[in-house]
C-alpha positions in Angstrom: 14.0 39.2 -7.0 10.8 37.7 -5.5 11.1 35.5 -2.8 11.9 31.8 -4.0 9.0 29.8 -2.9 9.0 25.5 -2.3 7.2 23.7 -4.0 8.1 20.3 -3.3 10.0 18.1 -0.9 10.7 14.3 -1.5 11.6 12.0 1.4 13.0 8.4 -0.4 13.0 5.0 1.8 14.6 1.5 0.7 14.0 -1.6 2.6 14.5 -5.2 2.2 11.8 -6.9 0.0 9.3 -9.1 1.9 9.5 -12.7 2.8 6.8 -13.6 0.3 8.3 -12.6 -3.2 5.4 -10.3 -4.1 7.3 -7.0 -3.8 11.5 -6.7 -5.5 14.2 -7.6 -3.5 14.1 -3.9 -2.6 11.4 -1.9 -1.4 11.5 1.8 -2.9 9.1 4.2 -1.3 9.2 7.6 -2.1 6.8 10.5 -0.1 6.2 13.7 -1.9 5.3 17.1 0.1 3.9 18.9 -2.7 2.0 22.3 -2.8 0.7 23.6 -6.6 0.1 27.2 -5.4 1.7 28.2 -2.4 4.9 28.3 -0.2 5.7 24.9 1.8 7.7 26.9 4.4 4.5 29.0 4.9 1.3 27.0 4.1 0.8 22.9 4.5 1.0 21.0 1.9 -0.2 17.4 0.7 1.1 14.5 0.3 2.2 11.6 -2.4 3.2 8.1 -1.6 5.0 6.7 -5.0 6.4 2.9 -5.2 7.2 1.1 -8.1 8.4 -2.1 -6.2 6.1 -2.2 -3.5 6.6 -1.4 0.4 5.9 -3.8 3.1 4.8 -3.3 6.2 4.3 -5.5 9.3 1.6 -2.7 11.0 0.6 0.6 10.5 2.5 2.1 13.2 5.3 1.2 10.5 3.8 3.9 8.3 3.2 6.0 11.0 6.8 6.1 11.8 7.6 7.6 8.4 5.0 10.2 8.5 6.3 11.1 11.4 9.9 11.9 10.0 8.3 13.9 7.3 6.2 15.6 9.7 9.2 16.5 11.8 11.1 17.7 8.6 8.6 20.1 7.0 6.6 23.2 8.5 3.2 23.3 8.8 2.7 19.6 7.1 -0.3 19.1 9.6 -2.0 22.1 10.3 
């Protein structure tokens, strides 16, 4: 049997809606590591940002701080 190779990770975050009404009560945000033609535990991969509610942030060291617990999670994501 060939080594099984990953193709795919996804990290899913919920948060309270925004104060404004323009996103759902909950916030869904999923992030995607995805890689078409190689192994994620070998090679970096890219990334998707999904939401079908919205996601709210107050700065981008907000997003940042997600990145960084993908980066932490998965080999490789950065180099």
């Amino acid at each position: 049997m060939d080594e099984p190779i990953l193709e795919s990770i996804c990290y899913k975050f919920s948060q309270l809606g925004n104060g404004d009404g323009t996103t759902d009560d909950y916030e869904e945000l999923s992030i995607e590591v995805q890689s078409s033609c190689s192994n994620l535990l070998k090679d970096s991969g890219y990334l998707v940002l999904r939401t079908p509610t919205g996601w709210s942030i107050n700065s981008s060291s907000e997003l940042i701080d997600l990145l960084d617990i993908i980066d932490k999670g998965v080999p490789n994501i950065r180099k």
